[in-house]
N, C-alpha and C positions, 0 to 999 in steps of 0.2 A: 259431600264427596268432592266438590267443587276445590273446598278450602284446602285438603290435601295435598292436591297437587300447587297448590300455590306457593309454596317454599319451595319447587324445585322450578318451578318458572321466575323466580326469581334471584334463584343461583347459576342458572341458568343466563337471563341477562347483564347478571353480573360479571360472567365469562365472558360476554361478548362484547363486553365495554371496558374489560382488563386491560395493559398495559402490551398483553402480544396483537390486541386490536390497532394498536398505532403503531405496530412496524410495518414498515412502506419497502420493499424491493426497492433498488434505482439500479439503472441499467447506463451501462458505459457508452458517451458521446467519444467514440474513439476516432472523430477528426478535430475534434477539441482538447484533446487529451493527451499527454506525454509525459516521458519520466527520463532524464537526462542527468548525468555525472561532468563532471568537471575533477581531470587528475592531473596534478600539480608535481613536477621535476622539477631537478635544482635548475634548470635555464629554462623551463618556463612552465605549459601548461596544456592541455586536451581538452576538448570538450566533444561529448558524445551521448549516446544514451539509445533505448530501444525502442522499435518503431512497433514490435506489438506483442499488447500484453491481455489479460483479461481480468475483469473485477465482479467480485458479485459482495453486494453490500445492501445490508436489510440497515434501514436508517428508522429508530424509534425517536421522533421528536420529541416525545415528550420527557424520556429518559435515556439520553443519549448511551450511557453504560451499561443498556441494553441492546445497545447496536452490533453490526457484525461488516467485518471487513476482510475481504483475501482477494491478496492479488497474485496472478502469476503470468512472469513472465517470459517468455521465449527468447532463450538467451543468442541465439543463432540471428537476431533480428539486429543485432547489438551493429551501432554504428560510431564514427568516430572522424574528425575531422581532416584527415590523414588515411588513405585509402591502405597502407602498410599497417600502419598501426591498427585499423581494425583488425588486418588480420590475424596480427599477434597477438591479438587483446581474445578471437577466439578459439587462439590455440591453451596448451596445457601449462601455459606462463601463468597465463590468466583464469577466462571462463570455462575453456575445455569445453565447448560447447558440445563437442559430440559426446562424451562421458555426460554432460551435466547441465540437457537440452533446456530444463527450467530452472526458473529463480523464483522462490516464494515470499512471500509474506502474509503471514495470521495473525491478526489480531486478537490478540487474551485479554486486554483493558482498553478501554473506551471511556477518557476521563474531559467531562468539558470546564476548562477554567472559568470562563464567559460566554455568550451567545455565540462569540466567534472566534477564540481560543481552545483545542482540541489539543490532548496528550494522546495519542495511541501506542499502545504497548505490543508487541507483537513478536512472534518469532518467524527469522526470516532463516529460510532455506538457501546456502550455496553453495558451489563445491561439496554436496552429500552432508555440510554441519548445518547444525541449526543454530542462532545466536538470538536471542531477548535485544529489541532493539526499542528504545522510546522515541519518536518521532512527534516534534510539534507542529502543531497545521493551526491553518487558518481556514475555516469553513463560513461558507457565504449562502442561501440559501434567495435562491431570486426566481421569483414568478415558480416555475415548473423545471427548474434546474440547479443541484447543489455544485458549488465550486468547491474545490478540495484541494488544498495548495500546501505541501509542506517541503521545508528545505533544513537540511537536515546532516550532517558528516559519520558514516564510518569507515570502522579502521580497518579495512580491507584482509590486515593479517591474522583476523578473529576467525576468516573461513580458512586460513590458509594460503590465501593470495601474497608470496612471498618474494614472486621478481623482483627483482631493483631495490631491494629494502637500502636504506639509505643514497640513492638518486633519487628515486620515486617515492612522494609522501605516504605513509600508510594512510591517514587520513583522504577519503573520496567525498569531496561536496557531489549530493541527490538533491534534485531539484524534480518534484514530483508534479503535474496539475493534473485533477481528477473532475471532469466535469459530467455529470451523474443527473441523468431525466428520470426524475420523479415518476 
């Protein structure tokens, strides 16, 4: 009778040594953490970015393209070198923050080049659009903390952001660092 059940304890450990066994949670070090823009006009340039967002990211080491990444951010948090210019960055020029309190990103592809070369593919929510956006990162993995560092340009006029089209570049450098306790 023994032996019968022994094919389902051993399907059974099979499932528990499967590939959803190595997905790890990691939770956001959000004083190590930031996500900042840099936006470029014909006489010069801004630098800014937002002071809080939230991450939840299931990291499979062993098969990274089964990993999962979303972040969102609180666009009202949004700051800017230039106390003016924040503020019109979150009126209806720009962020509109009170129409369009968050800014997302989902990951749908999760492609690793090398140990420390990451493609993530994702659709980012703003302004109410979604847009498919590829981001290359650098991922660092030390002691009990993943580093997550990608720097990255979109074109701003994909959500709609259409102020100052030609004074203000459509192109936005994001300069992202994500540091993630295991």
């Amino acid at each position: 009778m023994l032996f019968r059940f022994l094919p389902l304890a051993t399907v059974i450990a099979l499932l528990l040594s499967s590939p959803l066994a190595a997905n790890e949670a990691l939770t956001l070090d959000p004083e190590k953490s930031k996500i900042d823009f840099v936006g470029r006009k014909t006489d010069g340039k801004h630098v800014g970015g937002f002071k809080s967002f939230k991450v939840k990211s299931v990291a499979n080491f062993d098969d990274p393209s089964a990993s999962t990444l979303e972040i969102e951010i609180d666009t009202n948090s949004l700051w800017s070198d230039n106390d003016k210019l924040t503020n019109h960055l979150k009126n209806p020029d720009f962020f509109d923050v009170r129409k369009f309190p968050k800014l997302t990103f989902k990951a749908t592809k999760i492609a690793a080049e090398d140990e420390s070369d990451v493609k993530i593919t994702g659709d980012m929510t703003m302004l109410g659009k979604t847009v498919a956006v590829t981001v290359p990162c650098e991922v660092e993995s030390i002691d009990d903390k993943v580093h997550l560092v990608a720097k990255f340009k979109i074109d701003r006029t994909k959500w709609g952001m259409n102020y100052g089209v030609g004074n203000i570049e459509n192109d936005v450098e994001i300069t992202a660092t994500l540091v993630l306790a295991r």
